[in-house]
C-alpha positions in Angstrom: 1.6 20.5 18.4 -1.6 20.5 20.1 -4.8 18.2 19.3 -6.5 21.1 17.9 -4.3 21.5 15.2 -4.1 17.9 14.4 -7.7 18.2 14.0 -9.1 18.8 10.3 -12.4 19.8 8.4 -15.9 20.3 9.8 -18.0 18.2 8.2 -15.9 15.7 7.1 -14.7 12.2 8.5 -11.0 13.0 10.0 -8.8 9.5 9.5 -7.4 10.5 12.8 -9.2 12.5 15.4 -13.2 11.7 16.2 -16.1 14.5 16.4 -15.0 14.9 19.7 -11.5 16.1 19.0 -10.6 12.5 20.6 -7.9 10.3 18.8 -9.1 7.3 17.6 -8.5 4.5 19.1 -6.2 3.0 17.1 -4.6 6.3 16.3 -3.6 7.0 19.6 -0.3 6.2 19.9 0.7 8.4 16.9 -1.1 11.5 17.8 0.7 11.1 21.5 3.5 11.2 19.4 2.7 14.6 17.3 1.6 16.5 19.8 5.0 16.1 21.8 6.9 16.6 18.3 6.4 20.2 17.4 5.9 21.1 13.3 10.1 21.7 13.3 10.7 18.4 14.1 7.9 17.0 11.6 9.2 19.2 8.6 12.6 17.3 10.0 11.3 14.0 9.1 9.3 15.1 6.2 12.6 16.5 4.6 14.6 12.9 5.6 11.6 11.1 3.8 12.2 13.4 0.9 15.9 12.5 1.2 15.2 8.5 1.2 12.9 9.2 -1.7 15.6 11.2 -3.9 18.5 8.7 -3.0 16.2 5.5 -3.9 15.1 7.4 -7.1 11.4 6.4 -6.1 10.1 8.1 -9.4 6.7 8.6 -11.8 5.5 10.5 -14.9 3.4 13.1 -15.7 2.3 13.5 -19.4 -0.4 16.0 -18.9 1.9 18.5 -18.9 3.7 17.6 -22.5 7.0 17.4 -20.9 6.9 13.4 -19.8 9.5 13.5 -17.1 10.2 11.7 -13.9 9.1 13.2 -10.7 9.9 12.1 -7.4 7.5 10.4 -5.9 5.2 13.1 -3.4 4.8 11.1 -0.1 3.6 12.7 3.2 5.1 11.6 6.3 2.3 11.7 8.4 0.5 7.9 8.2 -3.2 7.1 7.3 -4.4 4.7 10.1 -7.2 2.2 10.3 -8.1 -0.2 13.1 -7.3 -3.9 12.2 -10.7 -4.8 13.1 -12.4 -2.2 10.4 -10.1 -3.8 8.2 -10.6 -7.2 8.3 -14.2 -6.6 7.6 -13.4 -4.1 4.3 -10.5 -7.6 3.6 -13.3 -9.7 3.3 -15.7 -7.7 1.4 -12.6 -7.1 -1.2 -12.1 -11.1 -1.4 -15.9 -11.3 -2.0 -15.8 -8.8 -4.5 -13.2 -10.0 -6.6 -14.9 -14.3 -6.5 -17.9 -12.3 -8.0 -16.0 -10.3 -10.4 -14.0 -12.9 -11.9 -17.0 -15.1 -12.2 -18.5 -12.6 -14.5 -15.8 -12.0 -16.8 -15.2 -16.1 -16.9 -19.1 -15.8 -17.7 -18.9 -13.6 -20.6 -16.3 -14.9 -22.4 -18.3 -18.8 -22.1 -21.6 -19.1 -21.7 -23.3 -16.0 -20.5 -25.4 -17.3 -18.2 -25.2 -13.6 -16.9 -27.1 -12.2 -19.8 -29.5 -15.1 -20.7 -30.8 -14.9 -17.2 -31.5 -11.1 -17.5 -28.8 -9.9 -14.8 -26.3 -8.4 -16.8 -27.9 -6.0 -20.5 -27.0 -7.9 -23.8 -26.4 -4.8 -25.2 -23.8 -3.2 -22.8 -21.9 -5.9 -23.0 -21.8 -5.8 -26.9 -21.0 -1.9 -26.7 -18.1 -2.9 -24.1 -15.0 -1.2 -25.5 -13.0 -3.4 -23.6 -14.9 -6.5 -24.1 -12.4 -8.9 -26.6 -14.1 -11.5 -28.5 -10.6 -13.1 -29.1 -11.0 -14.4 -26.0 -14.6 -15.9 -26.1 -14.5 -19.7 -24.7 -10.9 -18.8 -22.9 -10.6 -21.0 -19.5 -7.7 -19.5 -17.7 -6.5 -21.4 -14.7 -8.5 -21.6 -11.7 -11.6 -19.5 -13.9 -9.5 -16.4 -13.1 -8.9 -13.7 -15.3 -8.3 -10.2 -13.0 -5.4 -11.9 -10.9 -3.9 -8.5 -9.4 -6.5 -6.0 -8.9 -6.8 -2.5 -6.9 -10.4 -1.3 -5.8 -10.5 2.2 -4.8 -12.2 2.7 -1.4 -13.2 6.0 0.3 -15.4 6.7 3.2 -18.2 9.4 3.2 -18.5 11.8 5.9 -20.9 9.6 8.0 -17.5 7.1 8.5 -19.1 4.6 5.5 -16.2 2.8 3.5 -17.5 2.9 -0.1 -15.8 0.7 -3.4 -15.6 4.0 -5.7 -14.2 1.6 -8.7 -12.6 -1.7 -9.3 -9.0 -1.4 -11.5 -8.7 -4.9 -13.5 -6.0 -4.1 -16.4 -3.1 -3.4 -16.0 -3.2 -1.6 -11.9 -0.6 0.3 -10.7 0.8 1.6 -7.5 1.6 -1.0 -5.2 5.5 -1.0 -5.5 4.9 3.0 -4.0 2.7 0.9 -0.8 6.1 -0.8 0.1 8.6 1.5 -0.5 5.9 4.1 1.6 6.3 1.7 4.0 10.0 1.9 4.0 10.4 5.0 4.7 7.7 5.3 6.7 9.6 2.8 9.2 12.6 4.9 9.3 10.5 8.2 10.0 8.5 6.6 12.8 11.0 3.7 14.1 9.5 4.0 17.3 5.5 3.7 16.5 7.0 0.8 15.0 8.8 -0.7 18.3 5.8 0.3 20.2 2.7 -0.9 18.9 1.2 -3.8 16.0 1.1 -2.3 12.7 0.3 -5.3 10.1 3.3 -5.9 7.6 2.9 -4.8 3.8 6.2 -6.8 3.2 4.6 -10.1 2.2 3.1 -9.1 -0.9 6.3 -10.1 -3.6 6.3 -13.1 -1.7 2.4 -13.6 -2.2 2.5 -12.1 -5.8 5.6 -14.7 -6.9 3.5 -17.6 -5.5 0.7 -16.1 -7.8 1.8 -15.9 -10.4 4.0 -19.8 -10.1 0.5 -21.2 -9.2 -0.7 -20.1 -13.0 2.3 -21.9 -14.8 1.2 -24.5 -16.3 0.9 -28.2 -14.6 3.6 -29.7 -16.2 6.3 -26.8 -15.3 8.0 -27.5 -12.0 10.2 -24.4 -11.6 8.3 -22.3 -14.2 10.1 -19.3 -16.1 8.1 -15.5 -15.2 9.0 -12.2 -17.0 7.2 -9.2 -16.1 6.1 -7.1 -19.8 6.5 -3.7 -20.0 6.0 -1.1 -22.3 9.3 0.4 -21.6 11.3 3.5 -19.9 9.2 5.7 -20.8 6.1 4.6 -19.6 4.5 6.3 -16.4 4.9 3.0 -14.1 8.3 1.7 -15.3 9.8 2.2 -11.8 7.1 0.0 -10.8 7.5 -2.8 -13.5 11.1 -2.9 -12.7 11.0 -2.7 -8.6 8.3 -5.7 -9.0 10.4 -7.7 -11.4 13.7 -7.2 -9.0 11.7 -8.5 -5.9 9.9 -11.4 -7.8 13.1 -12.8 -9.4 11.3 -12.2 -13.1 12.7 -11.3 -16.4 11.7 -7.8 -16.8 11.4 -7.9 -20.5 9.8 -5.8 -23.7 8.0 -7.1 -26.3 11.4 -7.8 -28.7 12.7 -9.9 -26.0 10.7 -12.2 -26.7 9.5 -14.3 -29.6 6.7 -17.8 -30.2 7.9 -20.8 -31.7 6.4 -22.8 -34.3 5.7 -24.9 -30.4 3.0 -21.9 -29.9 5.0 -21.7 -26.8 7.0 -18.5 -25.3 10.9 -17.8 -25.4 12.8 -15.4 -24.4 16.0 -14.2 -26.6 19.1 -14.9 -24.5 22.7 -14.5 -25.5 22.4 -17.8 -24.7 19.9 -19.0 -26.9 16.0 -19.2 -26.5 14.6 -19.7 -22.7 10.5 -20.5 -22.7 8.9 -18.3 -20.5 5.8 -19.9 -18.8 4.3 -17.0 -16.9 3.7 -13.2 -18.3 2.7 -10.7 -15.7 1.7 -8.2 -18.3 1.9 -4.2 -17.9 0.7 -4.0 -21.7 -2.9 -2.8 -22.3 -4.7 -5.2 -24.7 -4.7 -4.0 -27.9 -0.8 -3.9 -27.8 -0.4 -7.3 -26.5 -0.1 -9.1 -29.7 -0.2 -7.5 -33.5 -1.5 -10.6 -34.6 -5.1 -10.3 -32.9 -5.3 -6.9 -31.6 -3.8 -3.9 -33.3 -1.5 -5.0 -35.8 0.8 -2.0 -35.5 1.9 -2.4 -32.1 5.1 -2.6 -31.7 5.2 -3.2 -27.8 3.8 -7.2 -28.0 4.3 -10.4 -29.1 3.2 -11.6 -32.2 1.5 -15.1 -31.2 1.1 -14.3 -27.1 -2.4 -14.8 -27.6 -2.2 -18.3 -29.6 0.1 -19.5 -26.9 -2.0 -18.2 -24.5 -4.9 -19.8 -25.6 -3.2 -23.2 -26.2 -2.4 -23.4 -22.3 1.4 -22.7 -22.8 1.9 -19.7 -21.3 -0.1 -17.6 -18.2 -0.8 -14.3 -18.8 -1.7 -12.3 -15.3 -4.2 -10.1 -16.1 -5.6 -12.1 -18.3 -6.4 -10.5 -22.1 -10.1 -9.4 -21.8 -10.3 -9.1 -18.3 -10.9 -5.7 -18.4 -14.3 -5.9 -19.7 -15.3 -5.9 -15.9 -12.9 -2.7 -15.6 -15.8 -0.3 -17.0 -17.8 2.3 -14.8 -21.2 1.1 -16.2 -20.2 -2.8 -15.7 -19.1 -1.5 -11.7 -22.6 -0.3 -11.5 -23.9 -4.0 -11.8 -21.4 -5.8 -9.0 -23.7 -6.1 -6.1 -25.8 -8.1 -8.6 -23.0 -10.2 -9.5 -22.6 -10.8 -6.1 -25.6 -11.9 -5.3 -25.9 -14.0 -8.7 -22.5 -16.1 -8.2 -22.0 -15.9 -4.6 -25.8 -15.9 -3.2 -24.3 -13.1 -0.5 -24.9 -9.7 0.0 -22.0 -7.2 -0.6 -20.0 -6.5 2.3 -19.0 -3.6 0.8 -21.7 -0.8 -0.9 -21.1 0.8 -4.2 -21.2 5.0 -4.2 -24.8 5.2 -5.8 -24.2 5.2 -9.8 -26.7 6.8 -12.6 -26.2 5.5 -16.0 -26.1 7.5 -18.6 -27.4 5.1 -20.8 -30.6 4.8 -19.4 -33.3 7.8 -20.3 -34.4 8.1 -16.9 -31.3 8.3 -15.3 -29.6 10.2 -18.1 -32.0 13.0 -17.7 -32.0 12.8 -14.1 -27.8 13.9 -14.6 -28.3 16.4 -17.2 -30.5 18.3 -14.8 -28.4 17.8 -11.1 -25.1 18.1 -13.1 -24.0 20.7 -10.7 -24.1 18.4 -7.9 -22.7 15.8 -9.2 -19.6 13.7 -10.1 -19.1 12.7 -13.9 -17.4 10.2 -14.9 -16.5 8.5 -18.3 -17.1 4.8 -18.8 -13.5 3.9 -19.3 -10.3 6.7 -18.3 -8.2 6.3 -15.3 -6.2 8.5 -13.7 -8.7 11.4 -13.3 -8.7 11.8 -16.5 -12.0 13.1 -18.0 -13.8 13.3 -14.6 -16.1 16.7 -13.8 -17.0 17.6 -10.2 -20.0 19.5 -10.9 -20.0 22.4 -7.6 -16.2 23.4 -8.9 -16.9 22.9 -12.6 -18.0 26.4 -15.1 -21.0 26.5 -17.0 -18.9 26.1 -20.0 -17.5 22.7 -18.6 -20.8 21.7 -17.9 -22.1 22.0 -21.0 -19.6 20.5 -23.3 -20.2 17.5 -20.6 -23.8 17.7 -21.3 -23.3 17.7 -25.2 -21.1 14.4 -24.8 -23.1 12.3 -22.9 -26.1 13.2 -25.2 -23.7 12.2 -28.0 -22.3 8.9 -26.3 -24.5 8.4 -23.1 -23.0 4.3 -22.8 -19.6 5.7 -21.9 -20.9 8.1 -19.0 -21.7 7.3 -15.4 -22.3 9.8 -12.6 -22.0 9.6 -8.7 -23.2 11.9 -5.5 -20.2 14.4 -4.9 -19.2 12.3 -1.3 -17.4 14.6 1.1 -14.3 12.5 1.4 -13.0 11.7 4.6 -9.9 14.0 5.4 -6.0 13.1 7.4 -4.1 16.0 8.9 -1.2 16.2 6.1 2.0 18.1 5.8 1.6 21.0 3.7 4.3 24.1 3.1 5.0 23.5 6.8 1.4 23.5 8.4 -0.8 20.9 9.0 -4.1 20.8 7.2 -6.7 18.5 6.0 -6.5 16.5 2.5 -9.1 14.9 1.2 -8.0 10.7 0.9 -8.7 7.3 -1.0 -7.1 4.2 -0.3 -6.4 1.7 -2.9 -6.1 -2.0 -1.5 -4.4 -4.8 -4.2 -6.1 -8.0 -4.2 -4.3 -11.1 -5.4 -6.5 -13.7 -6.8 -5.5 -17.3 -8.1 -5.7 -20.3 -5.9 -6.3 -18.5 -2.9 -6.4 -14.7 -2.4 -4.7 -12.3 -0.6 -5.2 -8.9 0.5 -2.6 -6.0 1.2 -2.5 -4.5 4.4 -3.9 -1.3 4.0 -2.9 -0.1 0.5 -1.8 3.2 -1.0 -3.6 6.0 0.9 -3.6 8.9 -2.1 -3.9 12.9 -1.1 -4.9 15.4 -2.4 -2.3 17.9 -1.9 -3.7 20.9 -3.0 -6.0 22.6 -0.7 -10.1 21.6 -0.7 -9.0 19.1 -3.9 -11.2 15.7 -4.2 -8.9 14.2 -6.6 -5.4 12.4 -5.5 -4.2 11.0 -8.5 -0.6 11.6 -8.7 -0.7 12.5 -12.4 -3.5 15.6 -11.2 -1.2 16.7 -8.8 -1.8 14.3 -5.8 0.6 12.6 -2.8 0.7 9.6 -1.1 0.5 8.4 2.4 1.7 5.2 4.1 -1.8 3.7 5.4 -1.1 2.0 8.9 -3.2 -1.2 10.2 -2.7 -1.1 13.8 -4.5 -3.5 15.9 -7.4 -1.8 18.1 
């Protein structure tokens, strides 16, 4: 396999080979490495990761398409690399980030300093679908509230590392970053014996430490139960990998009940157990039909009075998504500088919001070159590239942003930075994004690297897994 084939889009940043046709220097070793392999012998390891992925049952679900089924997870053998010293600049700009973000949401739900000093609009925060005024004058343990966290990074085509958006509720993919990293270790066994790749490994270890940190002070050898929504939920291999590795309970809402104590138990044939820490994979309004929506079935009824009363930690914390909104990410760089008195480390991709005339008309009329985005989907749900959308699809976008303009954002369509990926036994470019997890409590930690997403099909932009997108493990090799 020669360079040039290794080599991917004009016009876009390649993750592996420079302008030049030059591997970067951190990429080196494994380009060496495909061009003495030959495609047979890639599709060979491609196939064994496939293998691994099937016998592990690494797994996730699709409900766009109505049928709700596990899928094995897509993973493309070929790593995503970044030198160590690029990262540890985009590590600290994350750490920064998150001190900033959590000091907002501690703000808003006590004394809004962030409002009455004219940073932050009075009235988007009171047209905040996820704001929760059950949790106003909440102090969770060390003032945070988003303690696991995954901020979506890509990089332009000028080689700029942008945050695209911060995910504060309930984030997902980091059990797929280690077990990508499992397999990746078996594909490449001897990039590994050859060079310093930074370990993922550590993050149970870092997450469990967490998550005891939050227990409360009295608790020496505190109780933790991960909550999940259930089997059929789209993450559930994750909930139950993480709760395995962390030594948790992984538990549903029946499991467990609050006493008259306004503390947490779980049902044992034993008896009651109390249950001091909740890592919680349970959006809000199901977390407790007592405060939220009273029809839930998948929470506790009490969580959030035993919550409140300091006898139980709940990671995220309820409410903490109010800073998990594409208007609010607009506004970070100013919390930043309001909290932290820094400048961002890390730029935002330049937002217009909606909810402004000036900028709202500015969209309606460039809609064609631009991304939209509602205030509050994930997954790629919702989103509109302008240059690929009809005039039909631009329209009905137009008509709902006139209807609701708080709940739209748009961005510049960024011509994602591309990695030479596996596809129907060629190599070609995919478009990538990279989402780090950020643990924040006492301390913080960072991942190494993160999940590297791909789109798989052919000149795609988005690499959700639910829209049809793959993963990559994302290597941090020292340069």
């Amino acid at each position: 396999m020669t360079m040039a084939a290794l080599r991917t889009t004009a016009g876009t940043w390649d993750e592996l080979i420079d302008a030049e046709g030059m591997p970067r220097p951190a990429a080196k070793a494994l380009t060496d490495l495909l061009e003495g392999l030959g495609l047979a012998e890639l599709q060979e390891r491609q196939d064994l990761a496939e293998l691994d992925i099937l016998a592990l049952g690494i797994t996730f679900t699709v409900y766009s398409d109505g049928r709700g089924i596990d899928r094995a997870w897509p993973f493309d053998v070929i790593p995503r690399i970044i030198g160590a010293s690029e990262w540890r600049r985009i590590e600290r700009g994350l750490k920064q980030r998150l001190r900033a973000i959590n000091a907002f949401i501690d703000d808003v739900y006590n004394d809004q300093r962030v409002v009455a000093d004219g940073v932050f609009p009075a009235d988007l925060l009171a047209e905040s679908v996820n704001f929760r005024p059950e949790c106003r004058g909440a102090s969770p343990k060390f003032g945070i509230w988003a303690h696991i966290s995954g901020s979506d990074l890509v990089r332009d085509a000028d080689g700029t590392m942008y945050v695209l958006e911060d995910n504060l509720r309930v984030p997902s993919g980091v059990s797929y970053v280690l077990e990508n990293r499992a397999i990746s270790k078996r594909a490449f066994a001897d990039l590994f014996a050859e060079q310093s790749i930074l370990p993922v490994d550590a993050y149970t270890d870092e997450l469990n430490r967490m998550l005891v940190s939050l227990a409360p002070d009295d608790i020496a050898a505190p109780s933790i139960a991960v909550l999940t929504p259930g089997i059929f939920n789209s993450a559930y291999f994750e909930h139950s990998f993480l709760a395995q590795r962390i030594g948790a309970h992984l538990v549903e809402g029946a499991d467990l009940v609050v006493g008259d104590d306004d503390c947490v138990y779980l049902r044992t044939i034993d008896g009651r157990e109390r249950v001091d820490v909740i890592y919680r994979r349970v959006d809000d309004m199901f977390l407790d039909p007592e405060v939220f929506n009273a029809d839930s079935m998948l929470g506790v009824t009490g969580l959030m009075r035993a919550w409140r009363a300091g006898n139980v930690a709940i990671a995220n914390a309820p409410g903490a998504g109010v800073a998990d909104d594409k208007v609010v990410y607009a506004w970070v760089p100013d919390f930043i500088r309001y909290y932290l008195d820094e400048e961002p480390l890390l730029p935002n991709v330049p937002t217009y919001r909606c909810v402004y005339p000036d900028e709202r008309q500015y969209v309606l009329e460039h809609m064609a070159e631009l991304v939209i985005k509602p205030a509050n989907e994930s997954g790629g749900y919702g989103l509109l590239i302008g240059d690929r959308a009809t005039r039909s699809e631009l329209d009905g976008h137009a008509a709902m942003i006139e209807a609701d303009p708080r709940n739209w954002v748009a961005q510049p369509i960024l011509s994602l930075s591309t990695a030479p990926t596996l596809c129907d036994g060629e190599v070609e470019a995919r478009h990538v994004d990279l989402r780090p997890f950020i643990l924040s409590g006492a301390s913080q930690y960072v991942t190494a690297g993160g999940l590297t997403r791909v789109a798989l099909r052919r000149g795609s932009l988005v690499v959700n897994s639910s829209q049809g997108g793959g993963s990559k493990d994302t290597w941090i090799v020292e340069d």
